[in-house]
C-alpha positions as CSV (number, residue, x, y, z in Angstrom):
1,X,110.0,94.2,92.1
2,X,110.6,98.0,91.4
3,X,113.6,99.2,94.1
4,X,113.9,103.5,93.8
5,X,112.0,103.2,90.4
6,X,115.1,102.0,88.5
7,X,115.9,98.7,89.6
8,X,113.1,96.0,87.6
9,X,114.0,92.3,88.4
10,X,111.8,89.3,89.7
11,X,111.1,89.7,93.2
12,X,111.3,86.6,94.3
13,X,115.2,86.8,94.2
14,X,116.3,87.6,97.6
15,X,119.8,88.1,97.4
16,X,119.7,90.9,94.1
17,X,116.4,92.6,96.4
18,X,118.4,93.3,99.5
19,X,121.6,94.1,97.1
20,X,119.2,96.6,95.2
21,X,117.4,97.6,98.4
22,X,121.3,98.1,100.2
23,X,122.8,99.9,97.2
24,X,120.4,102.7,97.0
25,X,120.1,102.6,101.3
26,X,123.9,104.0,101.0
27,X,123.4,106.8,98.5
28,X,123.2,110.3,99.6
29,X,119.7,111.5,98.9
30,X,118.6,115.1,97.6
31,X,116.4,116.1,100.2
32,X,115.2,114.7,103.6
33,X,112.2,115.1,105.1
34,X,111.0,114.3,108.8
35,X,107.6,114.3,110.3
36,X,107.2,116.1,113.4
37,X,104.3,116.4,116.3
38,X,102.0,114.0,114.4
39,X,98.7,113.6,116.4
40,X,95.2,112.1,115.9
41,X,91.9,113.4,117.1
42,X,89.1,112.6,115.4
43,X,88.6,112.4,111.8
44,X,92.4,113.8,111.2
45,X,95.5,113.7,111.7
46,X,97.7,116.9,111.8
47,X,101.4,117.2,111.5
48,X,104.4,119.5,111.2
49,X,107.3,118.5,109.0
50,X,111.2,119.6,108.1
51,X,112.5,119.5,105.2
52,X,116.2,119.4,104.0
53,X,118.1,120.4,100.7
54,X,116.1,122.4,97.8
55,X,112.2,121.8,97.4
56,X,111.6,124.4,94.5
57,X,109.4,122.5,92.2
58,X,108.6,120.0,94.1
59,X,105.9,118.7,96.3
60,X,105.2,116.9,99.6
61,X,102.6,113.7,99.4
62,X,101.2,113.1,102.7
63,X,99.6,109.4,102.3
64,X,97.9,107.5,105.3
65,X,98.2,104.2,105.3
66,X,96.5,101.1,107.1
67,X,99.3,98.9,108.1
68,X,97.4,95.7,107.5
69,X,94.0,94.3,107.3
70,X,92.7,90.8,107.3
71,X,89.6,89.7,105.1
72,X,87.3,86.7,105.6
73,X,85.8,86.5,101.8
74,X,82.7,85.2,101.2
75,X,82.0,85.4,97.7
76,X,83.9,85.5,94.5
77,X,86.8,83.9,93.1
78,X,88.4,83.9,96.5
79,X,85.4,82.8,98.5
80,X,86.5,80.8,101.7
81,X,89.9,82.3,101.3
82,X,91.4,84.6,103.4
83,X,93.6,87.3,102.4
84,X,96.3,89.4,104.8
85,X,96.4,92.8,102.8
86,X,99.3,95.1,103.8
87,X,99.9,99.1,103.4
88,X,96.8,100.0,102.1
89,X,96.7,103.7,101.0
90,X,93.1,105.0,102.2
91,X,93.7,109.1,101.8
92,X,96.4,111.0,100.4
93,X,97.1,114.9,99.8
94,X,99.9,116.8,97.7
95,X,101.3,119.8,100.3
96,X,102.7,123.0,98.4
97,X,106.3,123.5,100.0
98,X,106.6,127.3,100.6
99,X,109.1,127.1,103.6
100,X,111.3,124.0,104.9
101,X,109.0,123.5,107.8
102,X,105.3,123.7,107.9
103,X,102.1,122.1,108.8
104,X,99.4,120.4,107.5
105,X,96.5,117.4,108.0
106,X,95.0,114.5,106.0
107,X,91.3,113.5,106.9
108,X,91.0,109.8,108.3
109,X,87.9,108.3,106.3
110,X,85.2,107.0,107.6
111,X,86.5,103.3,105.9
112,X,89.3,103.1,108.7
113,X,88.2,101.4,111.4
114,X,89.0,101.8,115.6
115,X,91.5,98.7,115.6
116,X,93.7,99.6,112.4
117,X,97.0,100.8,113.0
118,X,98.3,103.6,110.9
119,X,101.1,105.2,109.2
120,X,101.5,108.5,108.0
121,X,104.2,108.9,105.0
122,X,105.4,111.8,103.7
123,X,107.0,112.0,100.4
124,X,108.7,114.2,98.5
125,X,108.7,114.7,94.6
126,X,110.0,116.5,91.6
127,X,107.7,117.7,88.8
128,X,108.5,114.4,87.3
129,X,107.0,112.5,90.2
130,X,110.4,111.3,91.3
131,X,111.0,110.3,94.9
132,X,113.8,112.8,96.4
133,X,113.0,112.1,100.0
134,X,110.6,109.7,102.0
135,X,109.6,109.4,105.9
136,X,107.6,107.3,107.8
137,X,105.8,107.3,111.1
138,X,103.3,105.1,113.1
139,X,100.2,107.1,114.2
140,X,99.9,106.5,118.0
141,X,96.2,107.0,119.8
């Protein structure tokens, strides 16, 4: 398990993964960001977002993501198995940050099917691709 890309340690140790995941839950962050009027019609979804504390060099990552899927296998290694896959990223889109609000859409592909449940996150990164703020948000039909 990886907790805020410093933390490496087996994950099947519960106690030192909620210490971990509680240490860095209490540190102030560099930035916040927060997702605002998110809406689905269609083959998109559009949003507006906030964004707190400095955001030159760095980028926004919108990322959709199918909360979970289940898959009857029928062939392969896995055949007559099935598998509960969760948080599956099916689009994603870097946003240039030119104000500390804004709006923007990712595409839903055609993959993502009438009974998956969604969730938009929006992250924000340094040129070095580190996380200085994250948000979530279900997507509501």
């Amino acid at each position: 398990m990886v907790v805020n890309g410093m933390e490496h340690f087996v994950g099947s140790n519960q106690a030192k993964a909620y210490s971990k995941i509680g240490y860095y839950t209490s540190q102030n962050t560099e930035n916040t960001v927060e997702p605002l009027d998110v809406q689905s019609s269609g083959d998109k979804i559009t949003f507006q977002y906030s964004l707190t504390g400095d955001f030159s060099h760095k980028l926004l990552r919108a990322v959709l993501v199918i909360d979970e899927r289940t898959t009857e296998v029928k062939r392969g290694e896995n055949r007559n198995r099935t598998l509960h896959n969760s948080n599956i990223v099916v689009n994603e889109r870097y946003i240039d940050l030119e104000s500390q609000t804004g709006s923007s859409s990712i595409s839903i592909p055609a993959l993502v099917s009438s009974t998956d449940d969604l969730t938009l996150m929006l992250l924000m990164e340094s040129e070095n691709l580190d996380i200085t703020a994250a948000a979530k948000t279900p997507i509501n039909d």
